[in-house]
N, C-alpha and C positions, 0 to 999 in steps of 0.2 A: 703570484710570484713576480708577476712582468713589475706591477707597481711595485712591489718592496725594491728590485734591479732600481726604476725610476727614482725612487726616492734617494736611497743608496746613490747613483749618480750624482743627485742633484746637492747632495749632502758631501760628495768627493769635490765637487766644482768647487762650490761656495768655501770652503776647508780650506782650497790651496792658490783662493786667489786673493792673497796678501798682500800689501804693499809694506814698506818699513814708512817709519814718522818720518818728518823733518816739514823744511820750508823746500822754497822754490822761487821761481819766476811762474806768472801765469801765460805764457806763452805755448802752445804749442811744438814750435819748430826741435828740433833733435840736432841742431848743429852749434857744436863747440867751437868756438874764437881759435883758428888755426888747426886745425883737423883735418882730413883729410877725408871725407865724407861724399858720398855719391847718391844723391834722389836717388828714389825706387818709383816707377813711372806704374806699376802695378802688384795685383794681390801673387802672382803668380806664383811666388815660393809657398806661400801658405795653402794655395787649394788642392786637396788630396785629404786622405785618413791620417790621422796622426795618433798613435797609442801613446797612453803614459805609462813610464820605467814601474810606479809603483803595484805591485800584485798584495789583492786583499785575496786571503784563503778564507775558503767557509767546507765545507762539507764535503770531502772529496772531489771538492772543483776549487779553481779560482778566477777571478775577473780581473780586468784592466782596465780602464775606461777608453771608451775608444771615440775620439771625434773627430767630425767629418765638415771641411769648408769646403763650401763651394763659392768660387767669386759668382757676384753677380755684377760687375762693370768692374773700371780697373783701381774702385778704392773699397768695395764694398764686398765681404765674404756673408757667407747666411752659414748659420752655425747647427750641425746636430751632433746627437749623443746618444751613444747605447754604450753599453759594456763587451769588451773582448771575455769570449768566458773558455777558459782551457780544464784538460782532464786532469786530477792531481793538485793539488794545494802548492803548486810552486810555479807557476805560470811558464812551465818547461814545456816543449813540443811546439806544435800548431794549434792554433785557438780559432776560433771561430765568432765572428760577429751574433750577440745571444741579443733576440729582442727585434721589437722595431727603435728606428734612431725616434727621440724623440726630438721636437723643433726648440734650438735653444735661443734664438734670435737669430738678431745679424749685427756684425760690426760694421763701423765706418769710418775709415781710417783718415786720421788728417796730416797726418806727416808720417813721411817711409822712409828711412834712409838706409844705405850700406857704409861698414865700415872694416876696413883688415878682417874679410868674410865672415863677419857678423849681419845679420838684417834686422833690425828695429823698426817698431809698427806701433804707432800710438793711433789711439782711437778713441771710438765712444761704443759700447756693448749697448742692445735694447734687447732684453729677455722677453717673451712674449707676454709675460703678466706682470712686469715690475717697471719701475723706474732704469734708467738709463743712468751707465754708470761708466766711468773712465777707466782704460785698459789699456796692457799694454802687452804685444805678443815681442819675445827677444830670439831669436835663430843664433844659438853661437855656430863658433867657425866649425863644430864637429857635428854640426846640424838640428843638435838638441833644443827644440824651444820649450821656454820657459812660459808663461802665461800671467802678470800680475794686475789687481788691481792700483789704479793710481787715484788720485784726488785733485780739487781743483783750488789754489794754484797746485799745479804739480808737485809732487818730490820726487821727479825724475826732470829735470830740467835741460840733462843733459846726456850723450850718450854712454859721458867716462860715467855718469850717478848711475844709470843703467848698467853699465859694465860693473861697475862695483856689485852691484844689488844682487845679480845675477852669480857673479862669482861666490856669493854665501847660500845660493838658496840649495838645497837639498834637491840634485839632478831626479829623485825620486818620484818628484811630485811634476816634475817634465814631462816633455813627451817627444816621441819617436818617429820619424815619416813611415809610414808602407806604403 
């Protein structure tokens, strides 16, 4: 059971870490010509549990995916994953961490910045058994992050491209602090 939960995870991640097409600049950096934008000196909003809004029902229970950072210095989070698993098929009440977390890598963030109480985090993800792949974690102002794949040169060049992106994605597939 605990593997089908694992795989089921690993099959929620990969699912809803999407990016949209386009071009870019190959740059890095997250700031806009006139903007009004403030470095992030560290990981510190991201480390803690974070749940995703979306609830799969199965059988008289239902899960949430639940992921846990932890910083390891101040650009670097280490990533794990188990499932939030609640009583009932509507992810209503108190849940409960179901599982051990499994190890999902670490990120390694190369530009942070804040902007009108959003946080942006671009990075690079290294899964423990795959290639290394470009990411991006987005905090809006109501605290929900969003988690996307990007590419390289980017098609997030910038924070308004991020704000767009974010503004269409399905808060579903987000997640929550506890």
């Amino acid at each position: 059971m605990e593997k089908i939960s694992q795989l089921f995870g690993l099959v929620l991640v990969l699912s809803f870490l999407t990016a949209c097409g386009g071009g870019g600049g190959s740059s890095d950096a997250l700031v806009d010509s006139g903007e009004d934008t403030t470095a992030l000196s560290d990981t510190s909003s991201l480390a803690g549990t974070w749940i995703q809004k979306f609830c799969a029902a199965g059988a008289g229970v239902s899960d949430k995916q639940r992921n846990v950072y932890t910083a390891v210095n101040s650009s670097t989070v280490t990533w794990a994953f188990n499932l939030y698993r609640y009583a009932g098929t509507s992810c209503a009440g108190s849940g409960a961490s179901f599982g051990a977390p499994s190890d999902y890598g670490s990120v390694v963030f190369s530009s942070m910045v804040s902007k009108s109480g959003k946080k942006y985090y671009r990075g690079e993800w290294s899964p423990p058994s795959t290639s290394t792949s470009k990411i991006i974690f987005a905090i809006k102002a109501s605290g929900i992050m969003c988690i996307f794949s990007d590419t390289t040169p980017t098609s997030f060049p910038t924070t308004a491209s991020i704000d767009a992106y974010v503004a269409i994605v399905d808060e579903q597939v987000c997640y929550e602090k506890i």
